[in-house]
C-alpha positions in Angstrom: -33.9 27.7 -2.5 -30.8 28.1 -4.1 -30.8 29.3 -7.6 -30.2 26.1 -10.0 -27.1 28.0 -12.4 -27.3 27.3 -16.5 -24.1 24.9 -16.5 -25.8 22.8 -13.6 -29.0 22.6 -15.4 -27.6 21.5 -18.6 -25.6 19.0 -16.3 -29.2 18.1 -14.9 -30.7 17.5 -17.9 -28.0 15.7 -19.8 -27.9 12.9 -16.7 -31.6 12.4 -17.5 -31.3 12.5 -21.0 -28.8 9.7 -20.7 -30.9 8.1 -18.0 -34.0 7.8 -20.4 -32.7 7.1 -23.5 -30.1 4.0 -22.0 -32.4 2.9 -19.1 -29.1 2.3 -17.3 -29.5 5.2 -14.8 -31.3 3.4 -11.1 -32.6 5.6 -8.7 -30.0 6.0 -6.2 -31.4 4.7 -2.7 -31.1 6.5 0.3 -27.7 7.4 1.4 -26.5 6.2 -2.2 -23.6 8.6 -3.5 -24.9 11.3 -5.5 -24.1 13.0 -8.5 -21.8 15.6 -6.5 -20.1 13.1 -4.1 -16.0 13.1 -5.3 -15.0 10.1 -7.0 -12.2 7.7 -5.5 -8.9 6.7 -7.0 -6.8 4.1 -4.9 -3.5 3.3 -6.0 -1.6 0.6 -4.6 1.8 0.1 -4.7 3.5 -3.3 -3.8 6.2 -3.4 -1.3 7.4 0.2 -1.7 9.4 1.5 1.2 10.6 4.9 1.9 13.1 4.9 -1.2 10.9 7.9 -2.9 12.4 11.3 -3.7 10.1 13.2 -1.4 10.8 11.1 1.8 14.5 11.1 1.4 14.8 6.8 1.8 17.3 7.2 -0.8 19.5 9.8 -2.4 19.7 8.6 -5.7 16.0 7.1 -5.8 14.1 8.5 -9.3 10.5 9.3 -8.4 9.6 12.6 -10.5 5.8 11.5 -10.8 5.3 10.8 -6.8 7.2 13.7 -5.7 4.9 15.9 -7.7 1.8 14.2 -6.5 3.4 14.7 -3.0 3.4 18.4 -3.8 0.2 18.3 -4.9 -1.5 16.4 -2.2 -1.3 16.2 2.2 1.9 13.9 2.5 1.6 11.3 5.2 5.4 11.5 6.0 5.0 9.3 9.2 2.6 6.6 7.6 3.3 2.9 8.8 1.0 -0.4 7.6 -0.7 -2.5 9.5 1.4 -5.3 9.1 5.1 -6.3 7.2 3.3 -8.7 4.9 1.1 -8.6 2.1 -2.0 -10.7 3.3 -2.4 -9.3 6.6 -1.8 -5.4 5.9 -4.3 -5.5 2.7 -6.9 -7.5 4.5 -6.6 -4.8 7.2 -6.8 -1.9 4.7 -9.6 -3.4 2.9 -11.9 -4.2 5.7 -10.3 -1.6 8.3 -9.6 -4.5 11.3 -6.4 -5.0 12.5 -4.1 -8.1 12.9 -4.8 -7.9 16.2 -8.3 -7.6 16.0 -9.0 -10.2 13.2 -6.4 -12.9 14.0 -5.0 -12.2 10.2 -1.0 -12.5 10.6 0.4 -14.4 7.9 0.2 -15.1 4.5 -0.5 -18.2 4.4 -4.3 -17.3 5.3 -7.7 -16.9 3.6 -8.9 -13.8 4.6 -12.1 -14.5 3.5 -12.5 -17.6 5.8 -11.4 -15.8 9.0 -13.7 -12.8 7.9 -16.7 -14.6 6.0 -19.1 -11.5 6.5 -16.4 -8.6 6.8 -18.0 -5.1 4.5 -14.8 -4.5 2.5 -14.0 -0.8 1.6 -14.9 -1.2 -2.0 -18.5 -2.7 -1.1 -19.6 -0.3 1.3 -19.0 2.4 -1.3 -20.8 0.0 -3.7 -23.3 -0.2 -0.8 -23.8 3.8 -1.6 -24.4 4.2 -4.8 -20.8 4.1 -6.5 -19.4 1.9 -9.1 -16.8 -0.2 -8.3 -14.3 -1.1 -10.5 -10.4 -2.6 -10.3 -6.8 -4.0 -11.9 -3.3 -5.6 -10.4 -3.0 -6.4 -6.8 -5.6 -4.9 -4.3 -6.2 -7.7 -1.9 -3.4 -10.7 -1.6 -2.7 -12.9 -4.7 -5.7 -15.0 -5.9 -7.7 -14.1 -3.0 -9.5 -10.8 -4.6 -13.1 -10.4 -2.9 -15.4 -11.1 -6.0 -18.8 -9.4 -4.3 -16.9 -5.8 -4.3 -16.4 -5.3 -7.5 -18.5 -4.9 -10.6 -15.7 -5.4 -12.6 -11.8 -6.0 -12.5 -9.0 -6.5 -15.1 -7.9 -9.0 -15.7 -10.9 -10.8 -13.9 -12.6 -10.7 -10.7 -10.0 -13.9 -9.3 -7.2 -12.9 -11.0 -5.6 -9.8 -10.9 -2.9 -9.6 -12.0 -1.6 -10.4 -15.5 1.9 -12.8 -16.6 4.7 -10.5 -16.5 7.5 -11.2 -18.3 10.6 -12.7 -17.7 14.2 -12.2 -19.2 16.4 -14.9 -20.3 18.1 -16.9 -17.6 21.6 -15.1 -18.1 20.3 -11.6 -17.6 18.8 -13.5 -13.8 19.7 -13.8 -10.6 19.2 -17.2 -10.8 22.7 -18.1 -9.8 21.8 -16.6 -6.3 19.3 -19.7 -6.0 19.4 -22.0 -2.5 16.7 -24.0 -0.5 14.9 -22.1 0.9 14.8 -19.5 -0.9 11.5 -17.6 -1.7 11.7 -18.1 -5.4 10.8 -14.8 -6.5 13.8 -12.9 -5.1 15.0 -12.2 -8.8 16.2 -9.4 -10.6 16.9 -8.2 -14.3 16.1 -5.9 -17.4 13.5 -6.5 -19.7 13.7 -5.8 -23.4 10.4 -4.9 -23.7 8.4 -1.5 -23.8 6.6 -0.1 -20.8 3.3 -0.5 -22.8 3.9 -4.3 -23.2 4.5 -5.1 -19.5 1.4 -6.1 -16.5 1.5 -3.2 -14.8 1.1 -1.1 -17.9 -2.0 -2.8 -18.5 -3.6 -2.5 -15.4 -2.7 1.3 -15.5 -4.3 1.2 -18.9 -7.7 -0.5 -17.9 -8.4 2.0 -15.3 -7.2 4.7 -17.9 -10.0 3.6 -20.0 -12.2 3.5 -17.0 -11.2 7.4 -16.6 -12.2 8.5 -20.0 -15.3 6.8 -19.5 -18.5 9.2 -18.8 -20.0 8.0 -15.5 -23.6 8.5 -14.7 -22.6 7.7 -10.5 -20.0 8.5 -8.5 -17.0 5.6 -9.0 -14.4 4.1 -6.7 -11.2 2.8 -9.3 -8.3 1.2 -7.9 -4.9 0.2 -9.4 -2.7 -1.8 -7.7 1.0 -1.3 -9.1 2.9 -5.0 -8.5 6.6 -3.7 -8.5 8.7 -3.0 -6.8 8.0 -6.4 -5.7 10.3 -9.1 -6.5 11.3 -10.4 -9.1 12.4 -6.9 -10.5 12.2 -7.5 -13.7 11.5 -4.0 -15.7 12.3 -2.7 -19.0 16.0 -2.2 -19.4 15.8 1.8 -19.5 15.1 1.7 -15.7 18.4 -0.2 -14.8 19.9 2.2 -16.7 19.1 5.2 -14.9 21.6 3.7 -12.3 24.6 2.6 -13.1 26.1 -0.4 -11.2 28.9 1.1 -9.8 27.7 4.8 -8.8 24.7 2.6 -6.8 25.3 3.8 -3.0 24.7 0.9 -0.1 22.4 2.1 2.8 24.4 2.7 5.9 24.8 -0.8 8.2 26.0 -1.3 11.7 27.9 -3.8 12.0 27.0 -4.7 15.2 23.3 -3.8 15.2 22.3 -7.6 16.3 24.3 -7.2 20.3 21.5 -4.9 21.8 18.4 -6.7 20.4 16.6 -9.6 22.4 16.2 -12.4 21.2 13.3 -12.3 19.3 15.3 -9.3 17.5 17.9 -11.3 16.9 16.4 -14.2 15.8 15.2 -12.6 12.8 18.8 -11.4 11.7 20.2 -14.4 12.1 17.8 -16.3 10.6 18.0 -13.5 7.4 19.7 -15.7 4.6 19.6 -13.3 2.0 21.8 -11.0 3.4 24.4 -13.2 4.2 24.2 -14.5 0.6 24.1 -10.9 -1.1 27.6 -10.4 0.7 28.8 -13.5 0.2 28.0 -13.2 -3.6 29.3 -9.5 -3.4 25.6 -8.4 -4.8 24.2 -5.9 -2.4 24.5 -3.3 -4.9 23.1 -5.0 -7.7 20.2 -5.5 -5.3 20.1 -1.8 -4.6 20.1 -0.8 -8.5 17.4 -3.5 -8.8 15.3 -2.2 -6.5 15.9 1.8 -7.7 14.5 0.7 -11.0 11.9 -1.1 -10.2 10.6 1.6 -8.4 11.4 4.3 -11.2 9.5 1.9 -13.3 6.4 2.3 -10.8 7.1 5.6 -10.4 6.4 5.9 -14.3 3.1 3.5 -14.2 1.8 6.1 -11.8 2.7 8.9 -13.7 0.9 7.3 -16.8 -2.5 6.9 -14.8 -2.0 10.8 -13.3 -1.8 11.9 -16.8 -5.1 9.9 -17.6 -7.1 11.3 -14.5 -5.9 14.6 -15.8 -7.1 14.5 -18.9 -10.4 13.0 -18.0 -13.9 14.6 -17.5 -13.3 13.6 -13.7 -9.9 15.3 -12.7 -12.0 18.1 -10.8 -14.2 15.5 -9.0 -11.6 13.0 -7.8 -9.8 12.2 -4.9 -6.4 10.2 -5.2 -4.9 8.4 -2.6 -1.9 6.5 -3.1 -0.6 3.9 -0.8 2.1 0.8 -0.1 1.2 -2.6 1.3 4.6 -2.4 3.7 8.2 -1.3 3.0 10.6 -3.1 2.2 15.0 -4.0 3.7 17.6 -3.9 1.7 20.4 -4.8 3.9 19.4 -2.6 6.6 19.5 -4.5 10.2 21.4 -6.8 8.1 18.2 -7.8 6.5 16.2 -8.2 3.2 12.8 -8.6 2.5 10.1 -6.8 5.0 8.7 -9.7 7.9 10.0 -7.2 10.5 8.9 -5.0 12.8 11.2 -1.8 12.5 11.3 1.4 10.3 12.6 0.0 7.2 9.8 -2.6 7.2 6.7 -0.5 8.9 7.6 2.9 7.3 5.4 3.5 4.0 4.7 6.5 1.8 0.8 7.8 1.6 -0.6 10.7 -0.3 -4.1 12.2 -0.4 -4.8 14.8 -2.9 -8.1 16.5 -2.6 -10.3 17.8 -5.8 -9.7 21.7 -5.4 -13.9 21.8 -5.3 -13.3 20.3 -1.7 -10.3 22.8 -0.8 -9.6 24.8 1.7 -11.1 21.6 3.8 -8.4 19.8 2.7 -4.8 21.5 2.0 -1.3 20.1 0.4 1.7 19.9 2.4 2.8 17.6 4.8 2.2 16.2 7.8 4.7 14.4 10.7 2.2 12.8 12.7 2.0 9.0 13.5 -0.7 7.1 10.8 -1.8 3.9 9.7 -3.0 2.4 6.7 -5.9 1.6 8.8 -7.1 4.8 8.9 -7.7 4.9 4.6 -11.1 3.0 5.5 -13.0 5.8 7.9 -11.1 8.8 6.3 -12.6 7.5 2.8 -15.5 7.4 4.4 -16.1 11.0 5.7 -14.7 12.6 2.6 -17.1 11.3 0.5 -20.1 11.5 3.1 -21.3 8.0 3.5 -22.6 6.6 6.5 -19.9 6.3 9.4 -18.6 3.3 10.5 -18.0 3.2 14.6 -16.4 -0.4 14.4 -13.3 -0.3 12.7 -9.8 0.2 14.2 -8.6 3.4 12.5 -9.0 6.7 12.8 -10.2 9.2 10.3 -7.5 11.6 8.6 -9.6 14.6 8.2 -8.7 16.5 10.9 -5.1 16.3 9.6 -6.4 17.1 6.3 -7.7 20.2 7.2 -4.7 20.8 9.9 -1.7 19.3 9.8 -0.3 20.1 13.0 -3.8 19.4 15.3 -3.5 17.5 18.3 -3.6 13.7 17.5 -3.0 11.3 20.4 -3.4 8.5 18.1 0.0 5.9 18.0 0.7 4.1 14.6 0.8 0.2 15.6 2.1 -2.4 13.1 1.7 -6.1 13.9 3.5 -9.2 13.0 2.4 -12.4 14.4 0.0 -12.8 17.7 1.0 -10.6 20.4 4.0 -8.7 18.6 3.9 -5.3 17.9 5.9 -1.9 16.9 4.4 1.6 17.9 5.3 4.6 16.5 4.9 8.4 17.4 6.6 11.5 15.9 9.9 10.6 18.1 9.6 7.1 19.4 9.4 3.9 18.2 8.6 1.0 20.8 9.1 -2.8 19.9 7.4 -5.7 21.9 7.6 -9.2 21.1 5.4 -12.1 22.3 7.8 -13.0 24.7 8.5 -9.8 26.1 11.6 -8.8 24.3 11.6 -5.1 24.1 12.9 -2.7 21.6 12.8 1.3 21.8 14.4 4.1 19.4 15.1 7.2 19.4 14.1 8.6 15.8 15.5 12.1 16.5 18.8 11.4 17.9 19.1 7.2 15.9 17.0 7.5 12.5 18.8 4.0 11.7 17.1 2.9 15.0 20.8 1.2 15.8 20.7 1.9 19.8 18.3 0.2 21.6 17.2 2.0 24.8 14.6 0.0 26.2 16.7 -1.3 29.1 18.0 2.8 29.7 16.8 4.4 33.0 16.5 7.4 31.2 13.9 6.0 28.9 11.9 4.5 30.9 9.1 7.3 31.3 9.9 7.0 27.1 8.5 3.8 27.2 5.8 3.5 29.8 4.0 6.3 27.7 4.4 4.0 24.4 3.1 0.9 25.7 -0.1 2.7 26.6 -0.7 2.4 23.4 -0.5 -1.5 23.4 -3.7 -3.2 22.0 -5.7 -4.1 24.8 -7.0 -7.0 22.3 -4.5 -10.3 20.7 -6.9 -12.3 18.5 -5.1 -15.5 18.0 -4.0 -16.8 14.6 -6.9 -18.1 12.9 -6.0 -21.3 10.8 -7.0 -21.5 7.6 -6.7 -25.4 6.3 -9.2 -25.0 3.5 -6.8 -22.5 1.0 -5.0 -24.5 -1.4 -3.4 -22.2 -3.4 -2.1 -24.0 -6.3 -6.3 -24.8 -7.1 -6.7 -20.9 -6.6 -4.0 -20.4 -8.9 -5.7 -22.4 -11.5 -9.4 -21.2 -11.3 -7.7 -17.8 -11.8 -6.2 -18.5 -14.7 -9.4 -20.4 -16.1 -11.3 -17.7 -15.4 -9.0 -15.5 -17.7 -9.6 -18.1 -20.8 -13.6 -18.0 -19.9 -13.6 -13.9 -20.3 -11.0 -14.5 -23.5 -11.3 -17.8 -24.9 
C-alpha cells in the first residue's frame, strides 16, 4: 500500500473533521469526483473573435491577461464553434450535440424544448460528485438550465446583471434604422470597472474561489462583452485613440466569386453599408478594441483570484468564445456567417502543474471545435465517458500537439449549411449547393474562391468527406415567449433580494 505522507494525513483528517462537526460532507457515490479529481473553471467570453494579442486578429488589440494565460496554457490556435450564433453554439457546448444533430440553428429557439432530457456539461459533473456553481452568460439569455446548477449569480434564470448605459450623446444612437438589432451600440462609461455586470459576475466566482471546498467544483464565468452594446468604462476607449484605430483589410470586390447564398448575406449586411455611409467604421473598430481590453481585464481579475486561492494547484481553466465576431470584413458586421471571421474563436486549456507532463503549454494548429470542451472535460477529470456526443476529446493534443488528428472543425448555420476547416482549407456548403473553398495558406482573408478551380478539386473532394452524414431539421419552438422569460428573470432577482 502506498505510504499515506504527514501533509496528506492532516489533509485526511481535516476533511473529516469538517465532515463531522458541519454534517455537510455526503458520502460520495460511486464514480462521484473525489477529493483528488482537478477542479474546473470555464470562462466564457461573448462574441470574441480572433482580435487577441496572441492570435494576431489585430495589431493594435490590448489583451495582456489572455496572452499570458495563452503562455501559460495549450493554445487552440485553430479552434472554430459550432455555430455563428449564440443559442445554437452554447446549447452545443453545453450538451455536446451539434446543430446538425439536434436541429438547434437559431436563436429564436428553446433549447430546452428541442432537448427536454439532454445531460448538460455542468450536470454530469454534478452527476459525479462536483459542486456546481455559475455567473453572466453560460447558456443563451433567459434560457440558463436551472437543474445544473446548485447556485448561480445573479439567479438560476437570470444571469446576467443591468449593465449600464451612458447618456444618449456619448451613443450611437444616431446610427438607428428599422431593422436594426437594437443593441448595435457603442460608448464610454464613466463608471469604475468594480461597478459594472461583468465585474460582478467575476466577483461572485472570486468569492466562490476563496471559498474552502469539501468536493471537487466546476465554476463558470461567462464574460458578456465584447458583445454589443460596447459600453465600458471610459479608460478602455482610451487606450485607442480614434484616429490611430487601423481598418481591417477589405476587398472591394469580395462579393463577384461567391454564390449566391454568399452573396446574399453581403448584400443583405445593412450595417456595413451604414458604418460607411456614416463614415464610422473606425469608431466601430475602437469600440470593439475596448470592449475587449475591458474583457481582457475582467479575466485578468478572476486569474488573479484563482491564484490566490487554496485551489490554483488543483484547477483546470479553460477559456472559451461563443463565435467570433465581423467588423467590416466580407463587407460585413455582426457574426451569422459561415467564414473565418465568424467561425474562428480563441480557446485555452491550462492544466494544474499536478497533472503536467500529461498536459503541456504551447500551441497547437490543428482543426477543433467547441464541441470537443464536453468529452475533453470529461477525461481530464476521470468521469465516466460519454460515447454519444459529437466531439472529440482534446487530450491527445494536450499531451502532443502535433499527433495525427483526422478530425475536421465543422461549424453550422441553418439546416444543411456548413463550413469545414482543416490546418489549410476551409470548404463552404450551402443548402442549395453553393460552394465556397479557401486557401488559408496562400488567402488568409479567404478573398479567392476556388471551389470552381480544376486544380482544387482533389482540395475539395477530401473536405466534403467530412460533411455530416446527419441534417436534423429546424425544430420549432412556438412555446418561448421571451418577453415572459425576461420577466420571471427579473422577479426571480427581487424574490433572492427583495
Amino acid at each position: 500500500m502506498k505510504a499515506i505522507t504527514r501533509r496528506r494525513f492532516l489533509r485526511m483528517a481535516g476533511a473529516w473533521s469538517i465532515a463531522m462537526t458541519a454534517g455537510r460532507l455526503a458520502r460520495p457515490a460511486a464514480g462521484a469526483g473525489g477529493p483528488d479529481r482537478p477542479n474546473v473553471l470555464f470562462i466564457a467570453i461573448d462574441d470574441l473573435n480572433d482580435y487577441v494579442g496572441c492570435l494576431r486578429g489585430h495589431p493594435q488589440t490590448r489583451t495582456p491577461n489572455l496572452d499570458k494565460l495563452a503562455g501559460e496554457s495549450m493554445l487552440f490556435a485553430n479552434a472554430h464553434c459550432p455555430a455563428p450564433a449564440c443559442l445554437p453554439s452554447r446549447t452545443a457546448i453545453m450538451t455536446g450535440k451539434a446543430p446538425y444533430s439536434t436541429g438547434v440553428y437559431v436563436n429564436g429557439q428553446h433549447w430546452r424544448t428541442v432537448l427536454p432530457k439532454a445531460l448538460t456539461l455542468p450536470k454530469y459533473f454534478m452527476n459525479h460528485g462536483y459542486t456546481c456553481a455559475g455567473a453572466g452568460k453560460l447558456f443563451h439569455h433567459y434560457q440558463n438550465d436551472p437543474d445544473s446548477w446548485h447556485d448561480y449569480y445573479p439567479t438560476k434564470k437570470l444571469q446576467f446583471p443591468k449593465y449600464h448605459r451612458p447618456p444618449k450623446d456619448r451613443q450611437a444612437d444616431f446610427l438607428r434604422w428599422k431593422g436594426i438589432y437594437t443593441a448595435f451600440n457603442w460608448g464610454p462609461l464613466d463608471v469604475p470597472d468594480e461597478e459594472t455586470g461583468d465585474y460582478q459576475c467575476v466577483k461572485y466566482v472570486g468569492e466562490q474561489l476563496a471559498r474552502r471546498h469539501d468536493k471537487p467544483f466546476f465554476l463558470a464565468c461567462g464574460i458578456y462583452r465584447p458583445h454589443v452594446p460596447w459600453f465600458v468604462p471610459r479608460k478602455y476607449f482610451d487606450m485607442f485613440p480614434l484616429d490611430k484605430v487601423e481598418l481591417p483589410p477589405i476587398n472591394e470586390d469580395d462579393a463577384d466569386d461567391l454564390p449566391k447564398a454568399g452573396q446574399a448575406r453581403i448584400r443583405n449586411d445593412g450595417y456595413y453599408r451604414r458604418m460607411v455611409q456614416y463614415g464610422k467604421r473606425k469608431e466601430t473598430v475602437q469600440a470593439y478594441l475596448a470592449a475587449t481590453a475591458y474583457a481582457d481585464a475582467m479575466v485578468g481579475e478572476l486569474l488573479r483570484r484563482l491564484a490566490g486561492s487554496p485551489h490554483a494547484d488543483n484547477t483546470i481553466v479553460v477559456l472559451w468564445s461563443d463565435h467570433g465576431w465581423h467588423l467590416g470584413e466580407k463587407h460585413c458586421y455582426r457574426k451569422f456567417t459561415l467564414w473565418e471571421e465568424s467561425c474562428r474563436i480563441p480557446l485555452m486549456i491550462r492544466l494544474p502543474r499536478r497533472m503536467k507532463p500529461a498536459g503541456r503549454k504551447g500551441r497547437c494548429d490543428h482543426p477543433v471545435n467547441l464541441l470537443d470542451l464536453y468529452p475533453t472535460l470529461v477525461e481530464l477529470c476521470g468521469l465516466t465517458e460519454r460515447t454519444d456526443l459529437d466531439g472529440h476529446s482534446l487530450v491527445p493534443l494536450l499531451k502532443h500537439p502535433d499527433t495525427t488528428w483526422p478530425h475536421a472543425s465543422i461549424t453550422t448555420h441553418g439546416w444543411n449549411c456548413h463550413s469545414l476547416r482543416t490546418k489549410r482549407w476551409r470548404y463552404i456548403r450551402y443548402a442549395d449547393g453553393g460552394e465556397e473553398l479557401y486557401d488559408h495558406d496562400a488567402d488568409p482573408n479567404e478573398w479567392r474562391n476556388l471551389a470552381g478551380d480544376n486544380a482544387s478539386a482533389e482540395a475539395k473532394r477530401k473536405m466534403k468527406a467530412h460533411l455530416p452524414k446527419k441534417n436534423t431539421p429546424l425544430v420549432k419552438t412556438p412555446d418561448y415567449d421571451p418577453q415572459k422569460a425576461a420577466r420571471e428573470a427579473y422577479d426571480s432577482l427581487r424574490e433572492k433580494n427583495p
